[in-house]
N, C-alpha and C positions, 0 to 999 in steps of 0.2 A: 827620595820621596818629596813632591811638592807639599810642603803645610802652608805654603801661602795661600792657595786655592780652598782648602779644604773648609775656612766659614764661608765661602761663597757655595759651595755647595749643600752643606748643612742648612745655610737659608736657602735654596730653591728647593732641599726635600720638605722642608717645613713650610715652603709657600707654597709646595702641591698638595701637601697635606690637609691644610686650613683649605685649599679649592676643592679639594675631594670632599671634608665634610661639611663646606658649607653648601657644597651642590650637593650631598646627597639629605642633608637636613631640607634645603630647599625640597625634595620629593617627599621625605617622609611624613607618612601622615595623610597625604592624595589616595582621593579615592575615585572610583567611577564605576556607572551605571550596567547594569547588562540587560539588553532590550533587545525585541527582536518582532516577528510578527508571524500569526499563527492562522492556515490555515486549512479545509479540507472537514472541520469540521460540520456534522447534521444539526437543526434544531434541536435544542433539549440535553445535546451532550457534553461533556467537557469534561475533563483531565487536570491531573494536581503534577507538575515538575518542580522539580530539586535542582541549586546548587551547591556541588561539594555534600551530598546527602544531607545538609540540615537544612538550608534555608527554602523554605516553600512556598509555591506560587500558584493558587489556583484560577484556573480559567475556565470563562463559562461560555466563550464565542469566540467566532473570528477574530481579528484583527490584532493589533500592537498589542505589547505586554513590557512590563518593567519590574522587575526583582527591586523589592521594596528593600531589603539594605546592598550598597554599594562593594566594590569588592576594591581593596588597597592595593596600589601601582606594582606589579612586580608579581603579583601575583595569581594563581594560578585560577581559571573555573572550568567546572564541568557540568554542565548541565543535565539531565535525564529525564523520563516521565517515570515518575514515583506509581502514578494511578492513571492507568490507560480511560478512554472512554466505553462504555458499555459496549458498543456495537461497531467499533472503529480501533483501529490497530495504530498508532501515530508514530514517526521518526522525529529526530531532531538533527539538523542539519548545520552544521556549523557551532556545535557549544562546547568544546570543549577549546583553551587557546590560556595565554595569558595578557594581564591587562599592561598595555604597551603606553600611558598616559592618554592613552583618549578613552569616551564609552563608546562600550561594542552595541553597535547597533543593527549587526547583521544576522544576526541568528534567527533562525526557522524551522517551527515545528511544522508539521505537516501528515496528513492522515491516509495515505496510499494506501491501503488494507481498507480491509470491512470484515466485521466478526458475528458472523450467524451459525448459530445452530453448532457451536463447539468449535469451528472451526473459521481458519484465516484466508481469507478470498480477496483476492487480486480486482481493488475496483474497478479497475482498466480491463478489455478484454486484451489479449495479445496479439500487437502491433500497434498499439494506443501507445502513447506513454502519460504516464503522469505529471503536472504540470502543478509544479511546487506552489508559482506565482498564484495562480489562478486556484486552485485547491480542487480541478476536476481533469477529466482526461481529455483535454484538449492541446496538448504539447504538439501533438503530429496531427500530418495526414490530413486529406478534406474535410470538408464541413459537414457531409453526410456521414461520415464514418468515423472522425476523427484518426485513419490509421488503422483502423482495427483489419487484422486479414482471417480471410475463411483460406482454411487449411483442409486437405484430404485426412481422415482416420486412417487410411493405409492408401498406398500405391497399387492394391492389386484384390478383387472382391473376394480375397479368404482368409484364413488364420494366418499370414506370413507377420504379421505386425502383433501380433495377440498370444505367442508362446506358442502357436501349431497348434491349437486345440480353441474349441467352438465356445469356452467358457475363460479361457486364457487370459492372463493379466497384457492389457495393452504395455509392449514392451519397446518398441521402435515406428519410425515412419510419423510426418509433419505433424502429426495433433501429440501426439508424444513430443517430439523437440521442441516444440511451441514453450510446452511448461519447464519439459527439462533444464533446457538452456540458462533458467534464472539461478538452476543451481550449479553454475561455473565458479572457477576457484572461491570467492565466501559467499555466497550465493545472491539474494536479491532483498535488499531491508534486514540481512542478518539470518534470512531461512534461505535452507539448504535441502527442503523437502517438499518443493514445488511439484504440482503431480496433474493430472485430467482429473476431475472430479465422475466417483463414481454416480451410477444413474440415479441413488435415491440421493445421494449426498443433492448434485445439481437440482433436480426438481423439487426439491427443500426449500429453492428461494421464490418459488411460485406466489405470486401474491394477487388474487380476481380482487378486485375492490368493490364489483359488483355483489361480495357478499357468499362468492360460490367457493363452499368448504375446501382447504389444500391439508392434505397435501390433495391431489388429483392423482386417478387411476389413470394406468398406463392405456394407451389407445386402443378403443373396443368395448372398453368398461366404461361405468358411468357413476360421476362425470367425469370425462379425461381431459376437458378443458374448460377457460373459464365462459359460465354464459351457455353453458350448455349443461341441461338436468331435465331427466326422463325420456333422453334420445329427443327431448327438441330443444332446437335454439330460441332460444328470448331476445329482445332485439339489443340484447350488445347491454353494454353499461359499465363493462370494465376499462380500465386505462391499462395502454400499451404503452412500455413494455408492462409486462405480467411479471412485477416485480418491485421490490423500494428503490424508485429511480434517485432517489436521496442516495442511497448508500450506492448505489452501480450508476455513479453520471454518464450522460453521451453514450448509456448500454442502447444498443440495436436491438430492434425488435425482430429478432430472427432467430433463426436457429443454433443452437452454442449444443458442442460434440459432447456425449459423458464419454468417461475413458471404459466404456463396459461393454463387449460385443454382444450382438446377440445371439444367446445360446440355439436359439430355434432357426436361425439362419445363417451360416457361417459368412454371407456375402453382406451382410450388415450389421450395424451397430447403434446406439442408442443417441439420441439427443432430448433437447428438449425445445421447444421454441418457444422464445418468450414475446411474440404478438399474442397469443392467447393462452400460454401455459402447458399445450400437450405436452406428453411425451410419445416419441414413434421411433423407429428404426428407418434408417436409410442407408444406399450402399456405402460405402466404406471408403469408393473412390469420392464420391460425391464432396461437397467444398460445404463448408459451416463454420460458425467462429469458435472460438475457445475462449473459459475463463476458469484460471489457474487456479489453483487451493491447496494448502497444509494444515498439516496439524496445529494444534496450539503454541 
C-alpha cells in the first residue's frame, strides 16, 4: 500500500470539496423572473394564472406579463390559468420547465377557444389554424380565407353519412372528419370531444346588430334573417359576418354545416350562413365551412 500518496490525495478531495461548495454557494440564493406574453385576448376580458398553485398573476390585456415574485435557480415552475376568461377558453404554452440561471422569457398564454352559450367553440373554422403570435386565425392559407376549407356533409344525397335514417346522428364522411380529427391520440387544447355543432347549438351565435331579435327562425318563418321582419327587407344595417367577429376572427361570411340532417328531406342537411344569419338546408353533396364545438 502506497501512504506516501495518500495526503496528496486527501488534499485534492478537500480542494474539490471547498470548489464544490464554494460554486454552489456562489448560486445559492439566485433567483429569476418568469415572463412571457399573452395573447388572443377580447376587450373587457382577462384571466388570473398561477405559479406552483400559489403565486397569482392577474391579467387584464394583451401583451407581456411578469410574475411579481422570482423563482430560485434549480427550481421547478408550472404555470396554469387558475380563472379562465368569461367568453374565451385560453392555453398556456410553454410553462411548465425548470429555472436553468437565466429568466424564462418565453412562455405564452394564448386564447384559441371561444365560450358561448355553455359551450367551447373552435375560433378558427377548420382548415384555419390558430396563430399563437398574432392571437387570430391567420397561421394559414390566403388572405381571403385564411385556410379555412368548405367540406361536403356526405359524399352521396342520402342517409349513408347520418346512421341510415332521415333524423340520424351525423356519423361519417368530410364534415364529420373535419371535427373529429382534433380528437386523435389527446385530442386538440386537451378536448377529446370535438363534434359538428347541432343546428340550434350553431345558430346560437347569430348576432344582427341592426337590432333584429336572435335567435332567428328557421327559413320560411319570420324573421329567419337579420334585416328582415314582416316578410320585407329594410335596407340592410347589419354587419357581416352575423356574428362576434371579436370572438370568431377572419370567420367567413358564408355558409358553416350544422352536424343535423334534415328530417323532411333526406337529400339535405342544415347550415346556417353567417352573411345574414339564416338558417336553410342544402344537399349534402354541396361544399360549406365548418366550425367545431365541445362540451365544457
Amino acid at each position: 500500500m502506497n501512504y506516501v500518496n495518500r495526503p496528496y490525495k486527501l488534499f485534492f478531495i478537500i480542494l474539490i470539496s471547498i470548489f464544490y461548495i464554494a460554486n454552489n454557494a456562489g448560486s445559492a440564493g439566485k433567483t429569476y423572473t418568469l415572463s412571457g406574453a399573452v395573447t388572443g385576448l377580447v376587450a373587457g376580458s382577462g384571466m388570473v394564472i398561477v405559479n406552483n398553485g400559489k403565486d397569482e398573476l392577474s391579467i387584464k390585456a394583451n401583451g407581456g406579463f411578469t410574475f411579481k415574485n422570482p423563482v430560485a435557480d434549480g427550481s421547478e415552475y408550472d404555470i396554469t390559468i387558475l380563472l379562465q376568461p368569461e367568453t374565451l377558453r385560453c392555453v398556456v404554452l410553454g410553462g411548465r420547465g425548470t429555472m436553468k440561471g437565466i429568466n424564462e422569457k418565453k412562455i405564452t398564454i394564448t386564447c384559441p377557444m371561444a365560450y358561448r352559450n355553455s359551450l367551447v367553440w373552435m375560433r378558427c373554422a377548420s382548415g384555419q389554424a390558430w396563430n399563437a403570435a398574432a392571437g387570430d386565425c391567420t397561421g394559414t392559407g390566403k388572405a381571403n380565407s385564411f385556410g379555412a376549407a368548405q367540406v361536403r356533409f356526405c359524399g352521396s344525397n342520402d342517409n349513408a353519412c347520418n346512421g341510415g335514417s332521415d333524423s340520424g346522428a351525423l356519423a361519417s364522411g368530410e364534415a364529420f372528419d373535419a371535427c373529429n380529427a382534433l380528437n386523435r391520440e389527446k385530442g386538440t387544447y386537451g378536448i377529446t370531444t370535438w363534434r359538428l355543432p347541432a343546428k340550434e347549438e350553431l345558430k346560437s351565435l347569430v348576432i344582427c346588430t341592426d337590432g333584429t331579435a336572435v335567435p332567428l327562425q328557421d327559413y320560411g318563418a319570420d324573421p329567419y334573417k337579420c334585416g328582415l321582419k314582416g316578410k320585407n327587407y329594410t335596407t340592410g344595417g347589419w354587419k357581416a359576418p352575423a356574428l362576434d367577429n371579436s370572438l370568431f376572427p377572419n370567420s367567413l361570411s358564408l355558409e358553416y354545416w350544422s352536424g343535423t340532417p334534415n328530417s323532411k328531406s333526406r337529400s339535405s342537411a342544415w347550415y346556417t350562413a353567417f352573411q345574414n344569419g339564416w338558417t336553410h338546408s342544402a344537399v349534402k353533396t354541396g361544399r360549406s365551412f365548418v366550425r367545431c364545438v365541445a362540451g365544457q
